[in-house]
C-alpha positions as CSV (number, residue, x, y, z in Angstrom):
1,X,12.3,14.0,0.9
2,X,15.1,11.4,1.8
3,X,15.4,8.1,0.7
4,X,13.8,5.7,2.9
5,X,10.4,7.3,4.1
6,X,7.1,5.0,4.4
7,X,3.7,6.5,3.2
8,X,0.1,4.7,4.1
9,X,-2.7,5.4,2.0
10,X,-6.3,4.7,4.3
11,X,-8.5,2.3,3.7
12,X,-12.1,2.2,5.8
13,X,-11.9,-1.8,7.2
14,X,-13.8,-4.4,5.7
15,X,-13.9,-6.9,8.8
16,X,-12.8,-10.1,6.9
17,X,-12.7,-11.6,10.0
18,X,-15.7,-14.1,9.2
19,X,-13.2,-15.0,6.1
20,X,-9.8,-15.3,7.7
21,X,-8.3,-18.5,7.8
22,X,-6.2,-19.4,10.8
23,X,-6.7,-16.6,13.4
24,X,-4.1,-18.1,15.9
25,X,-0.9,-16.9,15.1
26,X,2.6,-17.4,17.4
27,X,3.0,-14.2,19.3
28,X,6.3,-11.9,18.7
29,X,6.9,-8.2,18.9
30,X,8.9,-5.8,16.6
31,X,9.2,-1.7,16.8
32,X,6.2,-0.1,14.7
33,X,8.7,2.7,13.0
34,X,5.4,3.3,10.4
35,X,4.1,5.9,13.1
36,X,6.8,8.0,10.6
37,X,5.0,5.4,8.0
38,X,1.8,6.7,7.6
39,X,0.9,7.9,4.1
40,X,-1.4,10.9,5.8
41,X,1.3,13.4,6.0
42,X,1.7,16.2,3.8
43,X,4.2,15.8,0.7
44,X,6.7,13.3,-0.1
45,X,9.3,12.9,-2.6
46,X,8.3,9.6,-3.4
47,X,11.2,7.8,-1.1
48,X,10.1,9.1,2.3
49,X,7.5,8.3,4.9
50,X,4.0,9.6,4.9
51,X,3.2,10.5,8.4
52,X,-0.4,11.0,9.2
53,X,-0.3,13.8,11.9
54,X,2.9,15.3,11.0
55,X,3.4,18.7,8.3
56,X,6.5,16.6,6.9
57,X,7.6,13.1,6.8
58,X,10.7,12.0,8.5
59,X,13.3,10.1,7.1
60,X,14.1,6.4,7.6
61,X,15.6,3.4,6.0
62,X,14.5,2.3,2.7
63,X,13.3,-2.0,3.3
64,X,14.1,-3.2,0.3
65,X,12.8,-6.6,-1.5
66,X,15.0,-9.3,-2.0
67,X,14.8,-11.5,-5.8
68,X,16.0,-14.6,-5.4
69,X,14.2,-16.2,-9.3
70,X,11.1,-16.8,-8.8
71,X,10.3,-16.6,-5.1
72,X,11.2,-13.3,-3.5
73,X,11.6,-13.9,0.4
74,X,11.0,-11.4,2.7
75,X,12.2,-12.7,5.4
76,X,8.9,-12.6,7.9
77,X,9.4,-16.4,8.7
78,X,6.4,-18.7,9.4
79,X,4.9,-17.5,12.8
80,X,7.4,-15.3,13.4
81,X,4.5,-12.4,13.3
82,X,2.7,-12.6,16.4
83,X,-1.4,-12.4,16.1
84,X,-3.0,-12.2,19.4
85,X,-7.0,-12.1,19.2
86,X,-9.0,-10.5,16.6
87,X,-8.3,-6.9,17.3
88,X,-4.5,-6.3,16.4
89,X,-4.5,-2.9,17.1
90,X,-1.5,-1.8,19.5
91,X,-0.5,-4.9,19.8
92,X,3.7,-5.5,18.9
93,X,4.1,-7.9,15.7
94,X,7.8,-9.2,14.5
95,X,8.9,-10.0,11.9
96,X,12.3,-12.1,11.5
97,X,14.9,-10.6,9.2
98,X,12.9,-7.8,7.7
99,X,15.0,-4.6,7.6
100,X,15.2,-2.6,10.6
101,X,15.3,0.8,11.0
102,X,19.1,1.6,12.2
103,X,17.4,5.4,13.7
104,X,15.8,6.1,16.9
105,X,12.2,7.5,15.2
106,X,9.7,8.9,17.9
107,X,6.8,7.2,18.0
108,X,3.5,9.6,18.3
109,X,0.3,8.6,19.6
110,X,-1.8,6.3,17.0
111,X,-4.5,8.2,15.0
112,X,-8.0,7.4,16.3
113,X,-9.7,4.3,14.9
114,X,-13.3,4.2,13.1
115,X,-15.1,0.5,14.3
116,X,-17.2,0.8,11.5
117,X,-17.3,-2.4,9.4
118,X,-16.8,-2.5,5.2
119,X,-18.6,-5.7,3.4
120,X,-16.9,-8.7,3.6
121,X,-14.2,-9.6,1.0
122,X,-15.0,-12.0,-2.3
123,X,-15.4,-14.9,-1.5
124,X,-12.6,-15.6,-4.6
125,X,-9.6,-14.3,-2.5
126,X,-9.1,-15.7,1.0
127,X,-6.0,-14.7,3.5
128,X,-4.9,-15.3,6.9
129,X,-4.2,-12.3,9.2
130,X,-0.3,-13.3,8.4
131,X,0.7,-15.1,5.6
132,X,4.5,-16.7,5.4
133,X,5.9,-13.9,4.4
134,X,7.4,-15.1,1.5
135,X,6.6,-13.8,-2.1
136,X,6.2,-15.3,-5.2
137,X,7.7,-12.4,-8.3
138,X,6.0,-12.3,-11.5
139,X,7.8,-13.7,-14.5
140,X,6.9,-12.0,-17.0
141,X,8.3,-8.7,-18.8
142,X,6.0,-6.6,-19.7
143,X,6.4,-3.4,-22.8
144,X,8.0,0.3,-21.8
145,X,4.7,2.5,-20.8
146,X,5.0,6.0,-21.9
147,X,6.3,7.8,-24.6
148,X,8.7,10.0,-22.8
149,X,10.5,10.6,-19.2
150,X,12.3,8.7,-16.7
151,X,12.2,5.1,-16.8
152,X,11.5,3.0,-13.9
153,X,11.3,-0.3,-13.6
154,X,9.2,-2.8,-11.1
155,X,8.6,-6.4,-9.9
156,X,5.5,-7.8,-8.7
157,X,5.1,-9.9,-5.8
158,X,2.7,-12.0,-4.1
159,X,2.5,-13.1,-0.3
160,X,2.1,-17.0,0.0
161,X,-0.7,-17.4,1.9
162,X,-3.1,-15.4,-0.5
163,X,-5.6,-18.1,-2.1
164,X,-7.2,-17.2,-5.5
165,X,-4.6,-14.2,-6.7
166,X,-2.8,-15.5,-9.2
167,X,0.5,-13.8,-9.1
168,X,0.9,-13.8,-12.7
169,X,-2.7,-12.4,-13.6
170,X,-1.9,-10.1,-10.9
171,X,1.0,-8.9,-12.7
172,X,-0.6,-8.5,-16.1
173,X,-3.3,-6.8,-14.1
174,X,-1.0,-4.6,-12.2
175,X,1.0,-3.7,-15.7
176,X,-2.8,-2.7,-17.8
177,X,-3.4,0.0,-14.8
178,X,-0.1,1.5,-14.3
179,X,0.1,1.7,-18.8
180,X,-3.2,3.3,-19.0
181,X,-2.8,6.6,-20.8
182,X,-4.7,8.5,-17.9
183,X,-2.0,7.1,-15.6
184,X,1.2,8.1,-14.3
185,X,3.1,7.7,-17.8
186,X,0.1,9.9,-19.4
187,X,2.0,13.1,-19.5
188,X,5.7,12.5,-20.8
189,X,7.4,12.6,-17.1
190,X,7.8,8.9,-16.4
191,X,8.1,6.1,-18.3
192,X,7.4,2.2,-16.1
193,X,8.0,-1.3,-17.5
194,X,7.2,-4.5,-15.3
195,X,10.0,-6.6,-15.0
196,X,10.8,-10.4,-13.6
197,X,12.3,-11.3,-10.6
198,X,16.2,-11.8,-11.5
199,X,15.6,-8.5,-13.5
200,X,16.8,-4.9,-11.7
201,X,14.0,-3.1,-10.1
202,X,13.6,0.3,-9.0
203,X,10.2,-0.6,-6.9
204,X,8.5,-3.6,-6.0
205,X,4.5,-3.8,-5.8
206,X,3.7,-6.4,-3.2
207,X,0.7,-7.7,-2.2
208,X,0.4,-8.7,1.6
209,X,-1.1,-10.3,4.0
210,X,-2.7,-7.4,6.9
211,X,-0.3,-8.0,9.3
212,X,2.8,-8.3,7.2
213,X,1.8,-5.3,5.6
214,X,2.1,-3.9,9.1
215,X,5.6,-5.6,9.6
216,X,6.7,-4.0,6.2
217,X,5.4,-0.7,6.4
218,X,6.6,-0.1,10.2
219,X,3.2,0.8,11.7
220,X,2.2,-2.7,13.4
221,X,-1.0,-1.1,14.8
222,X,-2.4,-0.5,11.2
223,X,-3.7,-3.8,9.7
224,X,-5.8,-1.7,7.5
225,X,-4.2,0.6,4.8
226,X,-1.7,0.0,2.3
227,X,1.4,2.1,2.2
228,X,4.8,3.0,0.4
229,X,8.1,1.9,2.2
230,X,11.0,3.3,0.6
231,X,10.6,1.3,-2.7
232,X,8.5,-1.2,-2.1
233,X,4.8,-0.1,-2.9
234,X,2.8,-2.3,-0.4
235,X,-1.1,-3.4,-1.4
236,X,-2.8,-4.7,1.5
237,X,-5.0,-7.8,-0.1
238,X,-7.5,-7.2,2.6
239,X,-8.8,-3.8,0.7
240,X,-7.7,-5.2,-3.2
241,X,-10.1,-8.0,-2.4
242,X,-12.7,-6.2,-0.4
243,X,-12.1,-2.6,-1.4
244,X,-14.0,0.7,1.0
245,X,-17.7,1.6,1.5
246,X,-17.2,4.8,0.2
247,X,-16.6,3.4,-3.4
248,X,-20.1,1.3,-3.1
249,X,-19.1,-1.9,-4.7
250,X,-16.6,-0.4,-7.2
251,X,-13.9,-2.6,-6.8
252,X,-12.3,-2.4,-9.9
253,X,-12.4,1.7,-9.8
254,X,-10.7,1.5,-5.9
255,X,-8.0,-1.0,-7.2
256,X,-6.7,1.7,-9.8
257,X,-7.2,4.2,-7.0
258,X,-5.4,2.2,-4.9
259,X,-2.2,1.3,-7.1
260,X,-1.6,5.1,-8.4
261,X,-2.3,6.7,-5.3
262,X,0.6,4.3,-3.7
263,X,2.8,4.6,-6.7
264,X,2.3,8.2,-6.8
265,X,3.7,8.2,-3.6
266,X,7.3,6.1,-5.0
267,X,7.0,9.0,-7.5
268,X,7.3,11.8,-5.1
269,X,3.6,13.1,-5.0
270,X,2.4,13.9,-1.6
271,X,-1.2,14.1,-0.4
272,X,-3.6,16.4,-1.3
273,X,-7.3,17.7,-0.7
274,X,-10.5,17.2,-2.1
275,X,-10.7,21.0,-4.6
276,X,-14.2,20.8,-5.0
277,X,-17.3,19.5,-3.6
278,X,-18.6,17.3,-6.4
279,X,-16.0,17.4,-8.4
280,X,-13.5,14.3,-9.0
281,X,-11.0,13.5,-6.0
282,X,-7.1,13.8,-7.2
283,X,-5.4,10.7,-6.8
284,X,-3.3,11.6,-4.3
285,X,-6.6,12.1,-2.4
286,X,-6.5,9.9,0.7
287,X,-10.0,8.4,-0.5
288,X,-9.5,5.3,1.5
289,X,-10.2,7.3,4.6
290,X,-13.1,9.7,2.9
291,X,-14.2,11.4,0.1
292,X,-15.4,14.8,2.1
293,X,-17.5,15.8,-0.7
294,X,-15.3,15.2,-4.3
295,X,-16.2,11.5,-5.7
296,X,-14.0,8.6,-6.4
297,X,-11.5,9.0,-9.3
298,X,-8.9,6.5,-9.6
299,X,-6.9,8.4,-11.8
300,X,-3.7,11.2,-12.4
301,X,-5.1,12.6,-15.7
302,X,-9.0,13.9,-15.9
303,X,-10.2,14.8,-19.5
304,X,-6.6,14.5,-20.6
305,X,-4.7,16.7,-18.3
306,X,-3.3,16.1,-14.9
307,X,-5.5,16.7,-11.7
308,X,-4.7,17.8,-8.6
309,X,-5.9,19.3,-5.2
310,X,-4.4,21.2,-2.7
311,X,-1.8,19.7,-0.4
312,X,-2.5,18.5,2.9
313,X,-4.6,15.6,4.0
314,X,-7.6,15.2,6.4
315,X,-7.6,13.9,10.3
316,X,-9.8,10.6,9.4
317,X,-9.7,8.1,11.3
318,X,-8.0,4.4,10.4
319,X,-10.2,1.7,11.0
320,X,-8.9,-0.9,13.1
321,X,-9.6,-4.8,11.9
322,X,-8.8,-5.2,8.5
């Protein structure tokens, strides 16, 4: 698929609402081009869009990250992401300076929303709906992951705004999952090495704020998932910190999910279904949205060889909230 493509992974809400800090945000609009964003489409070849209701993603601009040393701005801007009440759902959000799509991409109606609440975040990480929309890049370089393959290279960002995610420990934390044998370097096709910021990237892997991960993925109805925009992997804090009900509590087993399954998608994997009832769901499952009978697995390799389902993904629902 052509460079430039979004993909959303879903992610069943946990209302942090109770635990947002400053709800009142300055109202502006932008164009939500992640209808083509959504990671529930069929395939991908890691640089296109995942579109929820479509057999094939369409293409679209890649919105890159900007280094500048240590702080990597994305240009959001201080209120320039409007918030208008607590249910952000259809409602336009802007974003100053972040890359616009420069083609017309036909906007389908929005996937139907679950109102069923997740359990509250930890109380360690707090957010706003909208951060500033500027990042803070890990500095540190991390070793070559992988014994064979193509090597990729990535930064790590964090939104400012985000209280109790160290972006450095994020980093470190970031670089243990995406090294782990039973990862995407596992079987000799890729090789990935974190990088800092004034080093070249080939992806970034942001963590946001729910509405700027709107702004940056192009779908400003969707608050809830995460998603991958061309090559910047986008981690919506609201499910890193608070995770899905379907996992029951295992956060640190729907983070892994939750990083492979989006970086899978910057590697070209598309979605795929659950193979067997019981069994582990692939990666590429969209297990944010449901598990429909497999259980959670948050990584490529089972017992040492590569897993996969079927393509195609499942009509679930996107929460709304976050």
């Amino acid at each position: 698929m052509p460079a430039g493509t979004v993909i959303r992974s879903g992610s069943p809400s946990v209302s942090n609402r109770a635990r947002v800090r400053n709800p009142s945000v300055q109202q502006q609009r932008t164009d939500g081009t992640e209808r083509d964003v959504s990671s529930r489409t069929h395939g991908t070849d890691g640089r296109g869009v995942h579109r929820r209701r479509r057999a094939a993603a369409r293409t679209g601009p890649v919105v890159a990250c900007a280094a500048l040393a240590v702080a990597v701005l994305v240009t959001v801007g201080a209120g320039a992401v409007r918030w208008d009440g607590p249910d952000p759902a259809g409602r336009p959000v802007a974003a100053a300076g972040v890359a616009a799509p420069t083609r017309a991409v036909p906007v389908t109606p929005a996937p139907a929303r679950s109102t069923t609440p997740a359990a509250p975040a930890p109380a360690d990480i707090t957010f706003p709906p909208r951060g500033t929309g500027k990042f803070r890049a890990a500095t540190l370089r991390g070793a070559v992951a992988g014994r064979a393959g193509e090597l990729l290279r990535y930064r790590v960002t964090v939104e400012d705004g985000i209280d109790g995610v160290d972006v450095e420990r994020f980093g470190r934390e970031v670089g243990a999952i995406l090294a782990d044998p039973r990862g995407w370097t596992g079987a000799g096709r890729w090789r990935l090495q974190r990088v800092g910021p004034d080093d070249p990237a080939d992806f970034t892997v942001a963590l946001t704020t729910p509405v700027t991960r709107g702004v940056l993925c192009g779908d400003v109805t969707d608050h809830y998932t995460s998603c991958r925009n061309g090559d910047r992997v986008v981690i919506n804090v609201a499910r890193w910190a608070g995770g899905v009900p379907q996992f029951a509590g295992d956060l640190d087993t729907y983070r892994r999910y939750l990083l492979n399954h989006e970086v899978g998608h910057r590697l070209g994997r598309g979605h795929e279904l659950c193979p067997r009832a019981g069994g582990p769901a692939p990666v590429m499952q969209q297990q944010t949205l449901g598990l429909h009978g497999c259980v959670p697995n948050a990584w490529p390799e089972v017992d040492g060889a590569v897993f996969t389902g079927p393509p195609g993904q499942y009509d679930d629902p996107v929460p709304t909230g976050w």
